[in-house]
C-alpha positions as CSV (number, residue, x, y, z in Angstrom):
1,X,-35.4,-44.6,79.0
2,X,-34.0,-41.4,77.7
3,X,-33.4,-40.7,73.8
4,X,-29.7,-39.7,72.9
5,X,-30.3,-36.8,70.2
6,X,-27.0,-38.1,68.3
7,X,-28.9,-41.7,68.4
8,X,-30.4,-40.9,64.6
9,X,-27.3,-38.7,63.4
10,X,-25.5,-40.6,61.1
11,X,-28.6,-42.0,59.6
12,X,-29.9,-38.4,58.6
13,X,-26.9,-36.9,57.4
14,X,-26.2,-40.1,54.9
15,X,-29.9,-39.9,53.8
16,X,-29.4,-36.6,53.3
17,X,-26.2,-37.0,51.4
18,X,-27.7,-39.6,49.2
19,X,-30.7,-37.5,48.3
20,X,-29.0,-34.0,47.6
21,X,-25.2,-35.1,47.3
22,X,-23.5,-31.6,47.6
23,X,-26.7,-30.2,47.6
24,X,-27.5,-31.1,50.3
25,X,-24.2,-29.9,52.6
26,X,-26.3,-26.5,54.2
27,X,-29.1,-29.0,55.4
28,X,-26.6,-31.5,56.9
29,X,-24.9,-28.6,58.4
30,X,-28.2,-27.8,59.8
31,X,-27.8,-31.2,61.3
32,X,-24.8,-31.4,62.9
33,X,-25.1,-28.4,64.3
34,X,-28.7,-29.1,65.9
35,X,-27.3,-32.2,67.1
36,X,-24.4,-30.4,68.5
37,X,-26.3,-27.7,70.2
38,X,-28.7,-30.6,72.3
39,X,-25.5,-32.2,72.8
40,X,-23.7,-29.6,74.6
41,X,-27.0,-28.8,76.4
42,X,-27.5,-31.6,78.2
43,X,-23.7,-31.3,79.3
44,X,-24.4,-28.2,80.7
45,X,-27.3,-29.5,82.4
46,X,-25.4,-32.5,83.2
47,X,-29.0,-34.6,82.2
48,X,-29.9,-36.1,79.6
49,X,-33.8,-34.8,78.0
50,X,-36.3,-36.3,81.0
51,X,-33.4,-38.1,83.0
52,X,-33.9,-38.0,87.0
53,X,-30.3,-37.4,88.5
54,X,-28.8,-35.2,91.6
55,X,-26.2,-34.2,89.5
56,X,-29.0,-31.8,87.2
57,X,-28.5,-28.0,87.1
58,X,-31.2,-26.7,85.8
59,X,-33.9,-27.6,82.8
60,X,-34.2,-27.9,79.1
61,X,-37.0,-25.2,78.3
62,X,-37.5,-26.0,74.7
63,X,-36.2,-24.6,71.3
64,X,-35.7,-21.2,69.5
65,X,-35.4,-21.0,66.1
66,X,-32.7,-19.0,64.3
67,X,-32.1,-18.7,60.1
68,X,-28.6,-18.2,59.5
69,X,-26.4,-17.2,56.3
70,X,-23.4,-19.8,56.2
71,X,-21.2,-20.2,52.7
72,X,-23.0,-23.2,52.5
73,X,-26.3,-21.3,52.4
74,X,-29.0,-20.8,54.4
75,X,-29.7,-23.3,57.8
76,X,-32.7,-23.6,59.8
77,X,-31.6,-23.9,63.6
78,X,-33.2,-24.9,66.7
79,X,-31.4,-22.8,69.5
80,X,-31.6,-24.9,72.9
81,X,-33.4,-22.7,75.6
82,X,-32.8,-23.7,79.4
83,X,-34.1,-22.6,82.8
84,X,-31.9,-22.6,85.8
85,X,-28.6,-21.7,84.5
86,X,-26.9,-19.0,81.9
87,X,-26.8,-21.1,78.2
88,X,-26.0,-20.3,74.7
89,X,-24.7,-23.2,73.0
90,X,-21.0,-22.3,71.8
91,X,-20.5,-23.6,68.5
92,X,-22.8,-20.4,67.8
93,X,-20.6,-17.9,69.4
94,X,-17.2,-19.4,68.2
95,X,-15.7,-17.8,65.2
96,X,-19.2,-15.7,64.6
97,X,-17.6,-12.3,65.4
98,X,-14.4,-12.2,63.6
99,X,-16.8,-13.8,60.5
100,X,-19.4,-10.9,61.3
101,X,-16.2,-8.2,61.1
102,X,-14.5,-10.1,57.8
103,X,-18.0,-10.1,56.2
104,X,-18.3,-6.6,56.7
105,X,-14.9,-5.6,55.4
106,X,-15.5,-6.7,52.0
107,X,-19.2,-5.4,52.1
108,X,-17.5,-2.4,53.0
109,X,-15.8,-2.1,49.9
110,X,-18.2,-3.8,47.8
111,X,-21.0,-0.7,48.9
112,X,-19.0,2.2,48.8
113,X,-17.9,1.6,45.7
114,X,-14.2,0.7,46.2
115,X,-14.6,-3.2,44.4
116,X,-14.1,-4.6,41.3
117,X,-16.0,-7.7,40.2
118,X,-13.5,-9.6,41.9
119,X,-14.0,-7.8,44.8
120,X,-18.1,-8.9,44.6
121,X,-17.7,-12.1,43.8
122,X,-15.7,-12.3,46.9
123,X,-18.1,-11.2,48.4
124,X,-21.0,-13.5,47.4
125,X,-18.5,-16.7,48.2
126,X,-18.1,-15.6,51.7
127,X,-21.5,-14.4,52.9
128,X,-23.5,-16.9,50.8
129,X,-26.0,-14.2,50.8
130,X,-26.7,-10.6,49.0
131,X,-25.7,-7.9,51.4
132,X,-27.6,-4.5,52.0
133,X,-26.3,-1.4,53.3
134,X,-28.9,-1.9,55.9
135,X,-27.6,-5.3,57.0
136,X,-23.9,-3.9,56.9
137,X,-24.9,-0.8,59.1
138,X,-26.7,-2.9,61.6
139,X,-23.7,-5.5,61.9
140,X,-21.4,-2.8,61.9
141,X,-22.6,-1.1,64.6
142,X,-23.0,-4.4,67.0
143,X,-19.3,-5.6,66.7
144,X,-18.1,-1.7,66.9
145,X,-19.7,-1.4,70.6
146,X,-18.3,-5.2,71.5
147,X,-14.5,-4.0,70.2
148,X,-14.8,-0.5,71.8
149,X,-15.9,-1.9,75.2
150,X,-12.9,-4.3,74.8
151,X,-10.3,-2.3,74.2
152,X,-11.1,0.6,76.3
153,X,-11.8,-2.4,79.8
154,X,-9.8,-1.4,82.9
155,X,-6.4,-3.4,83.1
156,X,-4.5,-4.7,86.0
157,X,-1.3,-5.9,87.3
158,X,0.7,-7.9,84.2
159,X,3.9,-8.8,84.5
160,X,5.2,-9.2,81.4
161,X,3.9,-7.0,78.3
162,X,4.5,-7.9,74.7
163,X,4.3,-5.2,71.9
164,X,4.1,-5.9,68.6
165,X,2.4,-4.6,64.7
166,X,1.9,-5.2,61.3
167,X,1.1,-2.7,58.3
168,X,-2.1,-3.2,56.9
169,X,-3.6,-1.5,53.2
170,X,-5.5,1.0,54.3
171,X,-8.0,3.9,52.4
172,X,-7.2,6.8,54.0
173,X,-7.9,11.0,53.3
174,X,-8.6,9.5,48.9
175,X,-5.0,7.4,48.8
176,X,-4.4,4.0,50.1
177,X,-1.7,4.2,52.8
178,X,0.3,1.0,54.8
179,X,-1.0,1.5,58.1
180,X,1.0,0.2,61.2
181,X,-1.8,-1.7,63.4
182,X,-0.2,-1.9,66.8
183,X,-1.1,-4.2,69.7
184,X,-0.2,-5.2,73.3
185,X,-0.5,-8.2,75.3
186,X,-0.1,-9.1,78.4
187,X,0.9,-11.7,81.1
188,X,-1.7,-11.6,83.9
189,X,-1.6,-12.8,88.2
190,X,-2.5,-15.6,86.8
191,X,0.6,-16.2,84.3
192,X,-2.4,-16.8,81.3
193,X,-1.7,-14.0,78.1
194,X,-4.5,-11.1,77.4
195,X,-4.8,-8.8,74.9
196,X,-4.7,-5.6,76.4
197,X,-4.8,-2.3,73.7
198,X,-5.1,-2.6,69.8
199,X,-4.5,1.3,68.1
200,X,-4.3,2.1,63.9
201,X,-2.1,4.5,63.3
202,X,0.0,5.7,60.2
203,X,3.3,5.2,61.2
204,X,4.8,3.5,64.3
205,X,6.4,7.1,65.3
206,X,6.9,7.9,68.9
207,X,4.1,9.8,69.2
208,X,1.5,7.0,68.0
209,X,3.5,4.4,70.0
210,X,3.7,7.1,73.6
211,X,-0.1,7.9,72.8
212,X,-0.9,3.4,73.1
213,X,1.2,3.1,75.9
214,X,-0.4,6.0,77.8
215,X,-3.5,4.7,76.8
216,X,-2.7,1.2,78.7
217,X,-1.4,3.1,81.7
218,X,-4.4,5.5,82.2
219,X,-6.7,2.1,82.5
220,X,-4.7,1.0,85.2
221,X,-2.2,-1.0,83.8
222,X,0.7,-1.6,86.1
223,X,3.1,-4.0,88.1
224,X,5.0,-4.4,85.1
225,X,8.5,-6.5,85.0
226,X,9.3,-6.7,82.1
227,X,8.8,-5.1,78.2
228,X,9.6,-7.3,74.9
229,X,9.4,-5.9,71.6
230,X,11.5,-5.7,68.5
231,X,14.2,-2.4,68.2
232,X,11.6,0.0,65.9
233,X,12.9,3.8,66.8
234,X,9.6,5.1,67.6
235,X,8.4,2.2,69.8
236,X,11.7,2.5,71.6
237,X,11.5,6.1,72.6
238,X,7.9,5.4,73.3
239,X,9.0,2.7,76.4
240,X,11.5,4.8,77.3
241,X,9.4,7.8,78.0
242,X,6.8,6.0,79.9
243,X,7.9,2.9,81.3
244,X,11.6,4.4,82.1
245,X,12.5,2.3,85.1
246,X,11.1,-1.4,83.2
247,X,13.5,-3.5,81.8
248,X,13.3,-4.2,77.8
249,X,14.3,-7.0,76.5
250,X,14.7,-7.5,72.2
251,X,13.0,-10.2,70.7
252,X,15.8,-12.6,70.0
253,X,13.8,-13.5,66.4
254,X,13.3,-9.9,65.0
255,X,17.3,-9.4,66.4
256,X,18.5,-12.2,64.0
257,X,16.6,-11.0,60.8
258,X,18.0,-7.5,61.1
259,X,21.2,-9.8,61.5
260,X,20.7,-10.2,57.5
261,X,21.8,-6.5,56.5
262,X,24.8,-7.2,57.9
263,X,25.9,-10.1,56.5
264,X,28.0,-9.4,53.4
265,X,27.3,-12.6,51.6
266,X,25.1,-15.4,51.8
267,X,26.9,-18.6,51.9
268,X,28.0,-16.6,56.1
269,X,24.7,-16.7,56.7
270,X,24.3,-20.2,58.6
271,X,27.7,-19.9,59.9
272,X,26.1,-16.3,61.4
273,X,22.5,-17.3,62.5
274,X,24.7,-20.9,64.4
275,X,27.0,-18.7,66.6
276,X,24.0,-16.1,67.3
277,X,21.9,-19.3,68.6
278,X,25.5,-20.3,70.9
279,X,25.1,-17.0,72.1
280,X,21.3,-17.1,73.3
281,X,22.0,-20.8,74.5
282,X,24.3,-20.0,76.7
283,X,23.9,-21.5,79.9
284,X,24.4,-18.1,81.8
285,X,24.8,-14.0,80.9
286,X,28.6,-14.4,81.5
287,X,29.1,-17.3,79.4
288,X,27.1,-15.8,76.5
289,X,28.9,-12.1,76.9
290,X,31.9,-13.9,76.6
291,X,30.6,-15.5,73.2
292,X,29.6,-12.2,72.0
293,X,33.2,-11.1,72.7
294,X,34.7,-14.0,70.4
295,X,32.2,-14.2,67.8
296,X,32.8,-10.6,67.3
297,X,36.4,-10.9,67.1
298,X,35.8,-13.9,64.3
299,X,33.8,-11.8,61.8
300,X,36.1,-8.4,62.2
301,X,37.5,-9.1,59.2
302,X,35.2,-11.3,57.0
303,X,32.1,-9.0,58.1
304,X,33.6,-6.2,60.2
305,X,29.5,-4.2,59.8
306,X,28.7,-7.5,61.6
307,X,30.8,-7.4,64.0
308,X,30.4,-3.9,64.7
309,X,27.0,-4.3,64.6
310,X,26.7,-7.4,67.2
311,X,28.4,-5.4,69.9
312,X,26.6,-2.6,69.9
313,X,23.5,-4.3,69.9
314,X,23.3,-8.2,71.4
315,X,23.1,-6.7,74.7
316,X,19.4,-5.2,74.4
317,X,18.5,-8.9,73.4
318,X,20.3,-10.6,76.5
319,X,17.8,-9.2,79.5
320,X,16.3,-12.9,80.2
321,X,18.8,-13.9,81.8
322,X,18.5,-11.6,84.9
323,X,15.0,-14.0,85.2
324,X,14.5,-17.3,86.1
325,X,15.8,-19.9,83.4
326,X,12.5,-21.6,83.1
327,X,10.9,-18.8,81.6
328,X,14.1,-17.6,79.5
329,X,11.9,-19.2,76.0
330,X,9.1,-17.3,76.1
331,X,9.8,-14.4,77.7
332,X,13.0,-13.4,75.1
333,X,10.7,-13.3,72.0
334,X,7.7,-12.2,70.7
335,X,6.9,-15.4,68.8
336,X,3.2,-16.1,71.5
337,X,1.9,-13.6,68.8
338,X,3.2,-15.2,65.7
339,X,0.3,-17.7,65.8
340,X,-2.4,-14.3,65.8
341,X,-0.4,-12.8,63.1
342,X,-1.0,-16.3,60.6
343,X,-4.7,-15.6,61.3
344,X,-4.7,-12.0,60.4
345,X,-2.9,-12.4,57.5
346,X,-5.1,-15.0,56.4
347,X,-8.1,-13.0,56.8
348,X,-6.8,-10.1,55.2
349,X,-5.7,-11.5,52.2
350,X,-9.0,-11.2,51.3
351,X,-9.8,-8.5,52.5
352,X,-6.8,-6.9,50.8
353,X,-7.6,-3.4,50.8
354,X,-8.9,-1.7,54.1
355,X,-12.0,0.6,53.3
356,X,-11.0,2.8,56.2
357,X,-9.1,2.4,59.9
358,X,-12.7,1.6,61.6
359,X,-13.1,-1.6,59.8
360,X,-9.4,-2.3,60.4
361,X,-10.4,-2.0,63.8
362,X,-13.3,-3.8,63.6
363,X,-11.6,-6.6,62.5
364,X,-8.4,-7.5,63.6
365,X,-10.6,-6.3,67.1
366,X,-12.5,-9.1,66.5
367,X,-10.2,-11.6,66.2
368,X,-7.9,-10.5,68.7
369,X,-11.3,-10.9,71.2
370,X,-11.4,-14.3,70.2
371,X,-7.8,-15.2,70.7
372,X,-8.1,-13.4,74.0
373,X,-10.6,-15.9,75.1
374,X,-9.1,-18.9,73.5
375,X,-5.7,-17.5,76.1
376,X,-8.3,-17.5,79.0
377,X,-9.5,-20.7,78.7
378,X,-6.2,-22.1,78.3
379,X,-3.3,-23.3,80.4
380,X,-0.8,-20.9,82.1
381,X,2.0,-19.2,79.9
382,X,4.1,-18.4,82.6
383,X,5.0,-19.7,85.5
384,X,4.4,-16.1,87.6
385,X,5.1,-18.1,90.9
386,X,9.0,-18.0,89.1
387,X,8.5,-14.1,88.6
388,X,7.2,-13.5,91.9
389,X,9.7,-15.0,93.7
390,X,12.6,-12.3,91.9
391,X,15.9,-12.0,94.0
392,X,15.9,-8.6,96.0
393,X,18.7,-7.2,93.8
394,X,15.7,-7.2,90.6
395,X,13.2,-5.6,92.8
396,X,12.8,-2.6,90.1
397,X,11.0,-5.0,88.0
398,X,8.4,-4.7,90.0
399,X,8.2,-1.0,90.0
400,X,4.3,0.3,89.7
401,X,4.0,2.2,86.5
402,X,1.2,3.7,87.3
């Protein structure tokens, strides 16, 4: 009869708890996560430890041990080994790298003497652990190679490309600057999102956005139907000047908020946001130009920089609709990035102050690795059987950009 490894779990984690009470949390850690490693193993084996069965892959081949620093403290693990078949147990990879790149970050600052007791206390919280320049360098220099082999992969064919930044605190040249940190991802044969480019820059000027979207194109990316984005100046030259013949459509959220400065009072605002939301609901283009007409007309008076303002520029939001209606949602905002963005800006609050654009890099590189493969493991975005199967009138959006 073969032994379950989670047989005796509960009854070592409670004994545990009684004996050390808090403690003791880094040696249950040390538990669970040895219990969770043999667990997974055996999945992956698809055997339990000595069981005879056909449906085996391959065999346990005993246990390596690992010390790792955790805010807990410091856990003793037993790393599963295996013959057979590729294995490393992935509660160990999960969440490690962007951990590895946020550690850093504040070391970063802590060691080149940017921090302020705040700042190292910080830093003794998160690790768990001193930190030495020598640990920091080593680190450093592993997650810098995993990022830069990233981001500089060859690309493909993706349909549908989504641009998008955020300004970040940044040291840079003895002041501390708001850098823009500018990203693209992308809707793959598959219809499943992947982050394709990640640049720091100090402004999002043409010349930064042109140099990213070159950058994209020169690793092969092409097939493109479609650009969303929001209206910055620079990022809109930038698409026009190399992706001239690819439809842009504005992300219907960034459209609204800039919405705001034209609003003369507040107590319009719902009224305003409702009949934008009429527009964008509208069952088809013709129905919702015809709202844009009236719902001009309605604030020419009460708001006439509204109304001014919504005819010159609802169009640029209203390109969905030359696509199939199913994918009209998530293909007329930017919002599968919003979700990224919490994480960053989570992470960063700690951080608070960038020691320089490389551990910028570093980090929001990290994380945006890890959301990549959270998208690749996940169900389809889009339905690209819809996109493929484009009228012959909308042919352009299938125009090779490379």
């Amino acid at each position: 009869m073969t032994r379950n490894p989670k047989d005796n779990l509960i009854e070592n984690v409670c004994e545990e708890i009684s004996r050390n009470g808090f403690d003791g949390m880094a040696k249950v850690l040390e538990i669970l996560m040895n219990t969770a490693m043999s667990l997974e193993r055996s999945k992956a084996l698809g055997a339990q430890p000595y069981e005879r069965t056909d449906e085996r892959q391959g065999y346990a081949n005993g246990f390596k041990p690992r010390v790792f620093q955790t805010r807990m403290g410091e856990i003793q693990l037993q790393v599963p080994q295996v013959r057979g078949i590729a294995f490393y147990p992935g509660c160990l990879e999960k969440g490690q790298r962007s951990e590895q790149a946020l550690k850093m970050a504040v070391a970063e600052m802590y060691l080149n003497g940017v921090s302020t007791r705040k700042v190292a206390k910080i830093t003794e919280e998160l690790c768990g652990f001193e930190i030495s320049s020598g640990q920091v360098s080593k680190i450093s220099q592993t997650l810098d190679k995993e990022v830069t082999t990233f981001l500089s992969r060859p690309l493909g064919e993706y349909s549908v490309i989504y641009l998008d930044a955020r300004y970040e605190k940044i040291r840079h040249g003895g002041h501390i600057k708001n850098m823009a940190v500018i990203w693209a991802v992308g809707i793959d044969e598959m219809g499943k999102r992947q982050v394709l480019g990640l640049s720091c820059q100090l402004s999002e000027a043409e010349i930064h956005w042109r140099n990213f979207l070159s950058d994209l194109v020169n690793r092969g990316l092409k097939g493109v139907h479609l650009l969303v984005s929001d209206a910055h100046q620079g990022l809109c030259k930038a698409r026009e000047a190399v992706f001239p013949t690819v439809p842009w459509q504005r992300c219907v959220v960034h459209l609204m908020r800039n919405a705001n400065a034209y609003i003369p009072r507040k107590g319009l605002q719902g009224e305003v946001f409702q009949d934008l939301k009429d527009i964008f609901n509208a069952p088809t283009k013709e129905m919702a130009l015809a709202l844009k007409k009236s719902t001009a007309a309605k604030y020419r008076k009460t708001a006439p920089r509204f109304s001014e303002w919504l005819e010159e520029n609802i169009d640029q939001a209203l390109t969905y609709f030359a696509f199939p209606r199913k994918l009209w949602k998530r293909i007329r905002t930017t919002n599968l990035v919003e979700r990224f963005n919490r994480e960053l800006r989570r992470r960063t609050r700690v951080v608070s102050i960038f020691p320089n654009e490389k551990s910028t890099i570093r980090l929001v590189g990290a994380l945006l690795i890890e959301t990549h493969e959270e998208w690749i493991d996940s169900s389809r975005y889009l339905d690209i059987e819809t996109i493929h199967s484009l009228t012959p009138d909308e042919e352009i959006y299938r125009k090779n950009v490379a």
